[in-house]
Residue frames relative to the residue before (quaternion, step in Angstrom):
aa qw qx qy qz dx dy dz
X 1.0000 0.0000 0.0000 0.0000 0.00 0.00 0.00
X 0.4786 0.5398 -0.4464 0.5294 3.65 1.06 -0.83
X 0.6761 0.5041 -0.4643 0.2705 3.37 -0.33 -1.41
X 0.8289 0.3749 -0.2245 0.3493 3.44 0.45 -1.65
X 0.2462 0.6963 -0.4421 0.5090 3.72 1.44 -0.27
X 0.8570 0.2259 -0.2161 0.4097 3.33 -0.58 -1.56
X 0.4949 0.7062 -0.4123 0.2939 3.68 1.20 -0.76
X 0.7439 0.4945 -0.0984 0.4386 3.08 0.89 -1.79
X 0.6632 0.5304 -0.3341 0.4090 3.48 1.21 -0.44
X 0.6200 0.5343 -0.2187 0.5313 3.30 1.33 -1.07
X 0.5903 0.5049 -0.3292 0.5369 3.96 1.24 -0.17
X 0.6112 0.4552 -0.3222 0.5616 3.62 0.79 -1.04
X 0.6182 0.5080 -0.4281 0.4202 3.84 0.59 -0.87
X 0.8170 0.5143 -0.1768 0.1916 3.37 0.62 -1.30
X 0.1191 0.9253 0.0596 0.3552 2.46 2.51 -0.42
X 0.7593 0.3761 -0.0093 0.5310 2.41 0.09 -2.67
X 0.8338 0.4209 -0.2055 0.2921 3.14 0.42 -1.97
X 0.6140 0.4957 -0.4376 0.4311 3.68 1.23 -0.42
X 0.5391 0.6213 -0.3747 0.4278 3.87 1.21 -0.71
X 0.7140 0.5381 -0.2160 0.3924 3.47 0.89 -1.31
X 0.7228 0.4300 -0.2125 0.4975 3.29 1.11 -0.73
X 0.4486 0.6485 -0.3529 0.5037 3.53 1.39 -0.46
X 0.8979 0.1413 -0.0442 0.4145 3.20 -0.01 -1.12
X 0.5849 0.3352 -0.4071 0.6163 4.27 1.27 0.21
X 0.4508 -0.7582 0.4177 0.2176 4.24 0.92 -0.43
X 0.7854 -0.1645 0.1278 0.5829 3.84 0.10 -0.15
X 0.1827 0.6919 -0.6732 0.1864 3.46 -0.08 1.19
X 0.5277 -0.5676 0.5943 0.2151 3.51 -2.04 0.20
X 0.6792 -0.3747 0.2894 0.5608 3.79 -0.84 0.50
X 0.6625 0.5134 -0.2943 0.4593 3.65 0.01 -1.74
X 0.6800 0.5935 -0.2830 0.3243 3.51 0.56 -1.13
X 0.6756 0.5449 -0.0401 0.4950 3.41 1.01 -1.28
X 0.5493 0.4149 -0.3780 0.6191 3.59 1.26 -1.25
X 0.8109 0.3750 -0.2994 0.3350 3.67 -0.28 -1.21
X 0.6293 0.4897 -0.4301 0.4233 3.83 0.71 0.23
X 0.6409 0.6350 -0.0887 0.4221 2.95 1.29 -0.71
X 0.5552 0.4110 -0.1668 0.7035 3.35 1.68 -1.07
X 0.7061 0.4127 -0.3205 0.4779 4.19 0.61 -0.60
X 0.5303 0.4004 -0.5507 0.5052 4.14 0.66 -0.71
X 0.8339 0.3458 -0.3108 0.2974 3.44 0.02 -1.54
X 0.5601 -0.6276 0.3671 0.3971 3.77 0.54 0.95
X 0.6240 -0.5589 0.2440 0.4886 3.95 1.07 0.50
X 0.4134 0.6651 -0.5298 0.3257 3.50 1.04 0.67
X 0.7294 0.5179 -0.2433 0.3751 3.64 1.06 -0.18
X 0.0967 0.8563 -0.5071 -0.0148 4.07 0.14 0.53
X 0.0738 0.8255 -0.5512 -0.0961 3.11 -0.79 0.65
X 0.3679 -0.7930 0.4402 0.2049 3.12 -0.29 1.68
X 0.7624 -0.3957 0.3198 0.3999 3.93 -1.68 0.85
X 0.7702 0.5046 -0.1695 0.3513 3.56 1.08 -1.07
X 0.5677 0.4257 -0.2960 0.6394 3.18 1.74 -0.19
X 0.6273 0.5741 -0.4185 0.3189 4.07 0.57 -0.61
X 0.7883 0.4526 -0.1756 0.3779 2.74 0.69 -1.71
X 0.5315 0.5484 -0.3392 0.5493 3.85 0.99 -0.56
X 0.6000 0.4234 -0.3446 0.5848 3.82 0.50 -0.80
X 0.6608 0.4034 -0.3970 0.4929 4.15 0.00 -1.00
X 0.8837 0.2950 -0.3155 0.1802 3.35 -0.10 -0.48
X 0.4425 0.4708 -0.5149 0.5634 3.13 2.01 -0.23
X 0.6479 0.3888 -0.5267 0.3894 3.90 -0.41 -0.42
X 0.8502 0.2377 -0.3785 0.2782 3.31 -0.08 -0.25
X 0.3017 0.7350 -0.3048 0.5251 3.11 1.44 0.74
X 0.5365 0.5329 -0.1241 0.6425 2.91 1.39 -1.13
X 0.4705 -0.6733 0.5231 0.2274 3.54 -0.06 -0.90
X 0.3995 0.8362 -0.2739 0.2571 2.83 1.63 0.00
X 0.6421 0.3177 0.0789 0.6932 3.16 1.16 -1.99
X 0.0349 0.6649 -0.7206 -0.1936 3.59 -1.73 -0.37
X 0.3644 -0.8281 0.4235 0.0449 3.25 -1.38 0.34
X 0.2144 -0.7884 0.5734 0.0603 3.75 -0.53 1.06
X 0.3092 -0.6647 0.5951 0.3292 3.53 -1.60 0.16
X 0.0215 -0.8233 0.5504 -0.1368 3.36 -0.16 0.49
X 0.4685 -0.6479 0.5155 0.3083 3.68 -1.66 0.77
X 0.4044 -0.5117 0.6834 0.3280 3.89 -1.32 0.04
X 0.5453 -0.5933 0.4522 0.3823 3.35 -1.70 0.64
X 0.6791 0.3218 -0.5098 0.4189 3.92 1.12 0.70
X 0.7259 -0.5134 0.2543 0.3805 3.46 0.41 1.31
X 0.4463 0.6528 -0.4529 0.4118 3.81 1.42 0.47
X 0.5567 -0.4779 0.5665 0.3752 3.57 -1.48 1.02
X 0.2822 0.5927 -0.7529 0.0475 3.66 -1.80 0.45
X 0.4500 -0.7160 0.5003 0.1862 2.61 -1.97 0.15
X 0.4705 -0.8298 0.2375 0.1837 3.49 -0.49 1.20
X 0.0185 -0.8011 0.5467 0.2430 3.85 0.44 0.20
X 0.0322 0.6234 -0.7812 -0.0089 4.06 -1.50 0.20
X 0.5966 -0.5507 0.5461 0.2062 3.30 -1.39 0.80
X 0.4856 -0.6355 0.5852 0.1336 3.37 -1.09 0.63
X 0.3493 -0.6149 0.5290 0.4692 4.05 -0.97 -0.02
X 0.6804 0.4146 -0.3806 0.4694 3.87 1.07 0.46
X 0.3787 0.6036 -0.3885 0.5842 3.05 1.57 0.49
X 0.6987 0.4820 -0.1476 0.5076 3.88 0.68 -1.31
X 0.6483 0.5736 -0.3071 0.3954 3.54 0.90 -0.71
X 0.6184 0.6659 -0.0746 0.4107 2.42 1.20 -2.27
X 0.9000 0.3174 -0.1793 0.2389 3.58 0.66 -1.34
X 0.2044 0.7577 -0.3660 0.5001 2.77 2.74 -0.18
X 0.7833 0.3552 -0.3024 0.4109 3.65 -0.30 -1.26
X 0.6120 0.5191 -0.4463 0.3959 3.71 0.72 -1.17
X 0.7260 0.5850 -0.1405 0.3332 3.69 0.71 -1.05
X 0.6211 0.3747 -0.3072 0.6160 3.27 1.70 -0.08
X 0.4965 0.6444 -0.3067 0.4942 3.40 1.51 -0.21
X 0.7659 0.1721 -0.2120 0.5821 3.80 0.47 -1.02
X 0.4878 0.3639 -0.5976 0.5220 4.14 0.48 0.50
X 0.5788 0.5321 -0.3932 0.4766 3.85 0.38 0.04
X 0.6311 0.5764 -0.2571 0.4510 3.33 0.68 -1.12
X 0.7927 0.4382 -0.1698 0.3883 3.14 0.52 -2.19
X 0.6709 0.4766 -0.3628 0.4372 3.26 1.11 -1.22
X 0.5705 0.4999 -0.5256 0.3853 4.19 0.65 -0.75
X 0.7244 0.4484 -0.3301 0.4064 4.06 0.68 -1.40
X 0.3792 0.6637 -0.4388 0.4724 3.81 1.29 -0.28
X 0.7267 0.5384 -0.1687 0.3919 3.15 0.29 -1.49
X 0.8102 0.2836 -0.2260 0.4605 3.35 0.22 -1.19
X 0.7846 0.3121 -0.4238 0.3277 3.57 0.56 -0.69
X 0.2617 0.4850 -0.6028 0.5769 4.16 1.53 0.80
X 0.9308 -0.0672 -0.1475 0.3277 3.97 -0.55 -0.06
X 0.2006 0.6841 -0.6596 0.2382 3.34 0.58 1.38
């Protein structure tokens, strides 16, 4: 049961970050935590130790790819941008959790 727990978290993370990049486009780590922590009105954190693990299995994956690149204060970072298997990838994931949300919708209107 752990296993899947952490499974599902590390999907919902990935989620975030493929959603985040979909729709703001080439952003650095920092970049991605703070859009993410603002849509969700600051009820989301994702802490350095959870981002960075998640960036590198996705782009492992193929999902994401990565550039070095400057911040707008003249600091070295690394860029993530979505892949077109990144876009595919997040198309399906998204018809998946409006499924998801809409089955737990359901049940907890008639539990």
């Amino acid at each position: 049961m752990a296993s899947s727990k952490q499974d599902a978290l590390q999907g919902t993370l990935d989620l975030l970050i493929l959603t985040t990049l979909a729709t703001r486009g080439p952003l650095h780590g920092y970049g991605i935590v703070t859009h993410i922590q603002q849509v969700s009105d600051d009820i989301l954190r994702v802490e350095e130790g959870s981002l960075y693990p998640a960036l590198h299995r996705i782009e492992a994956a193929k999902l994401i790819s990565s550039e070095w690149g400057l911040s707008t204060t003249n600091r070295k970072v690394k860029i993530y941008k979505l892949t077109p298997a990144g876009r595919k990838y997040l198309a399906a994931e998204e018809q998946r959790w409006g499924q998801l949300t809409l089955a737990v919708s359901k049940i907890l209107r008639f539990a």
